[in-house]
C-alpha positions as CSV (number, residue, x, y, z in Angstrom):
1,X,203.4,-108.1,8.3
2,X,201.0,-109.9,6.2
3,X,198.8,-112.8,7.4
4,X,198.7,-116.0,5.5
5,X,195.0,-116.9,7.0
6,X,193.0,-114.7,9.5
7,X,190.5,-117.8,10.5
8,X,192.5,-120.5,12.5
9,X,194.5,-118.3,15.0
10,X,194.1,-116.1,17.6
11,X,196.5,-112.7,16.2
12,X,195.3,-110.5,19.3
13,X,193.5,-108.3,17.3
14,X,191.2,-110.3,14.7
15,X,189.1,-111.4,17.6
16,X,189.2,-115.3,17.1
17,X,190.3,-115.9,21.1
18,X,189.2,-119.4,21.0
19,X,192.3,-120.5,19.0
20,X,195.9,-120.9,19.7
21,X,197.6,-117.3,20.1
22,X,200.5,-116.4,16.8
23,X,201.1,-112.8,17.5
24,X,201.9,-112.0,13.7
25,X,198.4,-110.1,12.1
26,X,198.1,-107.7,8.7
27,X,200.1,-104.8,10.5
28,X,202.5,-102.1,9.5
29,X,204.8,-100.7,12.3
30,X,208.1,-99.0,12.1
31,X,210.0,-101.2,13.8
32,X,213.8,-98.9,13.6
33,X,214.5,-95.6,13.4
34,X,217.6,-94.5,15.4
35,X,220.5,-92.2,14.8
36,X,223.9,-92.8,16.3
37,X,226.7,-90.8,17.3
38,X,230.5,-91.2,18.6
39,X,230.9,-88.7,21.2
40,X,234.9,-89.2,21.0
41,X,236.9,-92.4,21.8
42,X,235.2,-94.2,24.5
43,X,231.5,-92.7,24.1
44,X,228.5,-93.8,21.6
45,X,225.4,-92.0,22.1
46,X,222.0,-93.5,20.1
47,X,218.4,-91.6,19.6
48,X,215.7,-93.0,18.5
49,X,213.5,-96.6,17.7
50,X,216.1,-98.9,18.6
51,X,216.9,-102.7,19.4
52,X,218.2,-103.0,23.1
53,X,219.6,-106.4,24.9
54,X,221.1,-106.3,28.2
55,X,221.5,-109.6,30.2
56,X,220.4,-111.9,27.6
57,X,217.7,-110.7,26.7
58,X,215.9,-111.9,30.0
59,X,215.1,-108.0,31.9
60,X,216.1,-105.9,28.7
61,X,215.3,-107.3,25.2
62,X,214.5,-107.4,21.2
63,X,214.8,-111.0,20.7
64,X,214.2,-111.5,16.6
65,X,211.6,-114.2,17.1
66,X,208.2,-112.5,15.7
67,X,207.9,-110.8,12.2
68,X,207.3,-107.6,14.5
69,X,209.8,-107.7,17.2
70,X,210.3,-106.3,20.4
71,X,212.0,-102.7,19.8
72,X,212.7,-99.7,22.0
73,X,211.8,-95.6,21.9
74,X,215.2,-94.4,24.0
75,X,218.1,-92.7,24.6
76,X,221.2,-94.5,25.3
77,X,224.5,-94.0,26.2
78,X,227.8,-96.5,25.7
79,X,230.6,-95.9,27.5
80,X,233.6,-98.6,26.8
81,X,237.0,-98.3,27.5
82,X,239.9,-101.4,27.8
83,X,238.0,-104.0,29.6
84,X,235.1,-102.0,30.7
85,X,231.8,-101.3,29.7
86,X,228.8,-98.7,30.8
87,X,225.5,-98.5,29.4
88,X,223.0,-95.9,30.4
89,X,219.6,-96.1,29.3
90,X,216.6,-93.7,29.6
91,X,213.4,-95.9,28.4
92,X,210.7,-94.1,26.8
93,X,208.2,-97.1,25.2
94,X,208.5,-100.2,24.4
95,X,206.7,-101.5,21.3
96,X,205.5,-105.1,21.9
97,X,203.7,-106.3,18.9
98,X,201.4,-106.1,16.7
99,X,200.6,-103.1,16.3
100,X,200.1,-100.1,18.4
101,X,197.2,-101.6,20.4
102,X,200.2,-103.6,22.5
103,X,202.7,-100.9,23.1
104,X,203.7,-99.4,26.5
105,X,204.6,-95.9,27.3
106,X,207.3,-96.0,30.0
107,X,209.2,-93.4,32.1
108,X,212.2,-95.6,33.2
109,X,216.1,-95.9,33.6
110,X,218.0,-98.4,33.0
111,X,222.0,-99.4,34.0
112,X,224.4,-102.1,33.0
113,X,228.2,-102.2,33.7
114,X,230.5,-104.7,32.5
115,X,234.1,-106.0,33.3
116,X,235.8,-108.9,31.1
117,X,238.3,-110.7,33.4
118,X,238.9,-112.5,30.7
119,X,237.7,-114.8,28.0
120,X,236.3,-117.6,31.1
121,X,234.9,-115.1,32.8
122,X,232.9,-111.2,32.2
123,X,231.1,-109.8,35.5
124,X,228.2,-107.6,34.8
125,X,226.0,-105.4,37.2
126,X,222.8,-103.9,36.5
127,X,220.0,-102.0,38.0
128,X,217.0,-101.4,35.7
129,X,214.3,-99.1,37.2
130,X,211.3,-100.0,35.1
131,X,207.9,-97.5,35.5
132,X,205.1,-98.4,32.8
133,X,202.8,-95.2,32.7
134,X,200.5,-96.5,30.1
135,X,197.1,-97.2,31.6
136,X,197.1,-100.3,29.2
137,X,200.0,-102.1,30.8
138,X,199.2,-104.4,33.3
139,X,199.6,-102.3,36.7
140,X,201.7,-104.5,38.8
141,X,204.6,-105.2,36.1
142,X,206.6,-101.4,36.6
143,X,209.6,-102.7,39.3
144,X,213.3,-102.4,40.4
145,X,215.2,-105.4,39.3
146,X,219.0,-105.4,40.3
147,X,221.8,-108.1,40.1
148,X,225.1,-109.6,38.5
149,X,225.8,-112.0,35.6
150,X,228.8,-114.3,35.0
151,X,229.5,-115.6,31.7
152,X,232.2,-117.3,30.2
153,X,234.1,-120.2,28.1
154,X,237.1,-122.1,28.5
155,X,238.7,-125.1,26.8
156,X,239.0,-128.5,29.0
157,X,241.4,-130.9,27.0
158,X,239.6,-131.2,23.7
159,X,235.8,-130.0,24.9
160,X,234.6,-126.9,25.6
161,X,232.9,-125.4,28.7
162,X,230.2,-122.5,28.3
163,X,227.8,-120.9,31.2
164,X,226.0,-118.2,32.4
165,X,224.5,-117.6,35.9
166,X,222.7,-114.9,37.1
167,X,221.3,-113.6,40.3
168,X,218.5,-111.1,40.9
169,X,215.9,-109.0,43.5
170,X,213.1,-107.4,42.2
171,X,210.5,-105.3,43.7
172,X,207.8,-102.8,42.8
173,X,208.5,-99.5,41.8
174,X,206.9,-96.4,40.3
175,X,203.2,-97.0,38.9
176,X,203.1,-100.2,40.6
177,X,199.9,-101.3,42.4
178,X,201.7,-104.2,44.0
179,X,203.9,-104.4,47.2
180,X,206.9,-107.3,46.7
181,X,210.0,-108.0,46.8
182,X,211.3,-111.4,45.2
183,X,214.5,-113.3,44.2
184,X,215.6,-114.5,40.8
185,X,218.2,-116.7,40.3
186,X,219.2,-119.0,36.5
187,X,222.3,-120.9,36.1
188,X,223.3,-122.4,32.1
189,X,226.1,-125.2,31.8
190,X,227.2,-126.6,28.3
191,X,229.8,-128.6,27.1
192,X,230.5,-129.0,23.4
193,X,232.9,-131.4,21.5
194,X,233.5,-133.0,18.1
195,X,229.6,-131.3,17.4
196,X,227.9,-132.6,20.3
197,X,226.9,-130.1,23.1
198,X,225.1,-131.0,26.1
199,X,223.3,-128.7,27.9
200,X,221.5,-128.1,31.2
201,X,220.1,-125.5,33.2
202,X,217.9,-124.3,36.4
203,X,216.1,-121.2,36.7
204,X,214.0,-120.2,39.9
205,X,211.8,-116.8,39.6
206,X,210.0,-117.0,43.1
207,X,206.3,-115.9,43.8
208,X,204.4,-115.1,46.8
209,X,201.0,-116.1,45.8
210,X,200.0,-113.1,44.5
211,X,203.2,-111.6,42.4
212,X,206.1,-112.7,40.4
213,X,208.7,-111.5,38.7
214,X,207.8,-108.9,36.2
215,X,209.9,-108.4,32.7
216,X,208.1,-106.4,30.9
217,X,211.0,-105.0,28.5
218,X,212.5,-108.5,28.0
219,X,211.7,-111.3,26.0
220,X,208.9,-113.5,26.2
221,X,209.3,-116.2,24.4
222,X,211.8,-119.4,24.3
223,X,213.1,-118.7,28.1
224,X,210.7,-121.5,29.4
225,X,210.3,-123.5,26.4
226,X,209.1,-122.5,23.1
227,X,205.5,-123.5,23.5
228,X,205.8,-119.7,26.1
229,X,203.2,-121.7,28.3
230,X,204.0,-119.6,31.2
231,X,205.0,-116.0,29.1
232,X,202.4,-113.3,28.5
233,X,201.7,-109.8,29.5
234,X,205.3,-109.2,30.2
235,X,206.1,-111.9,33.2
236,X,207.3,-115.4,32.8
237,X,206.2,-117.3,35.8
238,X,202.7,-118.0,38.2
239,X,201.9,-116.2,41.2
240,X,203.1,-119.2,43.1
241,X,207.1,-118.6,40.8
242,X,208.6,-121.4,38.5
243,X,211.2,-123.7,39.1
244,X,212.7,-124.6,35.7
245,X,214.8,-128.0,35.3
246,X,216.1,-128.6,31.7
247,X,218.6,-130.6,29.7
248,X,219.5,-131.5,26.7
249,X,221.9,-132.3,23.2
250,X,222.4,-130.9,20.4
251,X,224.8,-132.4,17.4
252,X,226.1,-129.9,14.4
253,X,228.2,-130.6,11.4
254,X,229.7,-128.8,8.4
255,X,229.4,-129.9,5.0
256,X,231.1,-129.1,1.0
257,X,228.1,-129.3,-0.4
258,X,226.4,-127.1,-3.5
259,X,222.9,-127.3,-1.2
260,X,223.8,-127.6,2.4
261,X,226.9,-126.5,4.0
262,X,225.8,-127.4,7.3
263,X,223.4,-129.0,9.8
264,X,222.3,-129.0,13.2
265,X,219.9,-131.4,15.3
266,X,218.7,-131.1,18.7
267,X,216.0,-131.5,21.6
268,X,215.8,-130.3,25.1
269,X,213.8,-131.2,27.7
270,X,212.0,-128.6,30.7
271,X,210.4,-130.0,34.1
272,X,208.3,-127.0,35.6
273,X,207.0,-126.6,39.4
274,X,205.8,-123.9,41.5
275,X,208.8,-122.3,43.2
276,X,206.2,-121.5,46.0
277,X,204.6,-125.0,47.1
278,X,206.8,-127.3,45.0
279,X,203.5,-128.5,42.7
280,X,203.8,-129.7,39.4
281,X,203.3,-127.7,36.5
282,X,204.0,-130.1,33.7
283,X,206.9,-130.5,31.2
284,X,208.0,-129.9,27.3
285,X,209.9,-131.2,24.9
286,X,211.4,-128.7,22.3
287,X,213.7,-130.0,18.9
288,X,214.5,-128.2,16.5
289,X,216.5,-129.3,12.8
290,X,218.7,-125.6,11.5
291,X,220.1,-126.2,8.3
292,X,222.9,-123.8,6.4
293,X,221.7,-123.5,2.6
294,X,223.8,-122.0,-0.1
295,X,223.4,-118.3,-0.9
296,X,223.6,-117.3,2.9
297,X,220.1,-119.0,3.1
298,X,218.8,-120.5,6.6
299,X,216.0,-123.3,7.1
300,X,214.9,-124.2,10.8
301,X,212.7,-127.0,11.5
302,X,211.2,-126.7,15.6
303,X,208.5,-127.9,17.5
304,X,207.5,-127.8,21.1
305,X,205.4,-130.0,22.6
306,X,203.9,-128.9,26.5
307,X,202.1,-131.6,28.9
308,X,200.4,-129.7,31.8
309,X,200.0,-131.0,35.5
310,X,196.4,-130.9,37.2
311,X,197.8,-127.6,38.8
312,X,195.4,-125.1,39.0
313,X,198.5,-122.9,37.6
314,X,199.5,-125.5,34.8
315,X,198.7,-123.9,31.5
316,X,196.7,-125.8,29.3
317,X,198.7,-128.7,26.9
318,X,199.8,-127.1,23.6
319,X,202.0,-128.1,20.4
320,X,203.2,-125.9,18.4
321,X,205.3,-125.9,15.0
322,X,207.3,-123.4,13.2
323,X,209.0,-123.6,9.4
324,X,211.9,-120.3,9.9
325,X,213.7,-119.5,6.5
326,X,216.3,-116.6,6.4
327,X,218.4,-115.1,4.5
328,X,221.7,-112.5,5.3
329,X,224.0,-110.8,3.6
């Protein structure tokens, strides 16, 4: 990665903590490295540096939202035959970004099963048993998170009806300095028609006044807005948990044109409070504009916008905006 300025942003490493945090400094880090093998039919095996996403990306992630993404040192094993799938995982470090100086050493297991009932509806299990044995981790994040996931689609008349909902318990494990045990629960709705969606959503990671849940190998960012006022140091929530309200609309069309073929515009709106006393933690508005250029060329427009409470837990109010241009082949 190559900075474009080291004096008006806090990169973790250059030292400048009295400005906003953008995790992307002059680093080089192998971010892949993996070799893969088809152990017959129904088996994949996969050494190495490698990207891993269980759950959406919530307990087990590499979400592609820094230069230097999340990415995994492990050993993993697919198992998938007719409507099932098995995934076993044995977690060695996770590298966080940027540089070396954030990685964790772990000694950890992790287990997802999957069963599509059909295309409205694919059951998943999972038990992840996460120990961080890097004395650079934060000491109360290594836990046992276990639960189910429903997804699915279906068509009503001419609309179409998406969701996810998942329920989780969590408590320490392994290296952990903590003694919890907590409840996680996130439900998704959206409906989408003639290139309007509208979407809401709920999540509620509970805290005891001391704890919350830990996701140290997930994502960080975007789950509770895009300003990440409540991610950091692998956990996405206060001591006293976050309730998460959000809604909002989104509309996408297709064009024949040389420049665009297609656009999409939309904004969604987050209400926060402490799952633990009900206190307000302050709201945000994200929007974002995604447009389709010729040449297999992506521009993306977003900005997020967080008010804090009085809370003693609200984070402090930040704005933030981000120009995204890719390109795939």
């Amino acid at each position: 990665m190559i900075a474009l300025g080291s004096g008006g942003y806090n990169s973790g490493l250059n030292g400048n903590t009295a400005f906003a945090t953008i995790k992307d400094d002059d680093v080089t880090e192998l971010n892949r490295l993996q070799l893969s093998y088809a152990a017959g039919d129904h088996v994949d095996i996969t050494v190495g540096r490698q990207l891993l996403s269980f759950n959406g990306n919530r307990f087990i992630g590499s979400p592609s939202w820094r230069q230097d993404r999340n990415s995994h040192d492990a050993v993993r094993v697919d198992y998938e035959r007719g409507e099932w799938q098995a995934s076993y995982v044995y977690h060695d470090r996770v590298l966080r970004g940027p540089g070396d100086d954030f990685d964790w050493d772990s000694d950890s297991h992790l287990l997802n099963i999957g069963f599509d009932v059909s295309e409205a509806v694919k059951v998943e299990g999972f038990a992840y048993f996460i120990d961080l044995t890097d004395t650079a981790a934060p000491q109360d994040r290594s836990n046992m998170s276990w639960g189910g996931r429903l997804t699915g689609a279906t068509a009503l008349g001419d609309a179409r009806i998406g969701y996810s909902a998942m329920l989780a318990r969590q408590s320490d494990y392994g290296s952990s300095t903590a003694d919890y045990e907590l409840g996680f629960a996130s439900f998704d709705l959206r409906v989408s028609g003639s290139g309007a969606t509208l979407m809401i959503g709920y999540d509620n990671l509970e805290g005891d006044g001391t704890n919350t849940i830990a996701t140290p190998l997930g994502s960080g960012h975007s789950f509770h807005g895009w300003a990440d006022a409540f991610s950091g140091g692998g956990a996405q929530s206060t001591v006293d948990g976050l309730e998460d309200i959000r809604f909002g609309a989104s509309y996408a069309a297709e064009f024949d044109g040389s420049l665009i073929a297609g656009w999409e515009i939309g904004a969604l709106h987050r209400d926060f409070s402490a799952q633990r006393t009900g206190d307000g933690l302050g709201s945000e508005w994200d929007a974002w504009l995604n447009l389709d250029l010729a040449g297999n060329v992506g521009l993306s427009f977003q900005y997020a916008d967080f008010d804090g409470s009085g809370s003693p837990l609200s984070p402090a109010d930040r704005r933030k905006q981000w120009v995204v241009l890719t390109y795939s082949r």
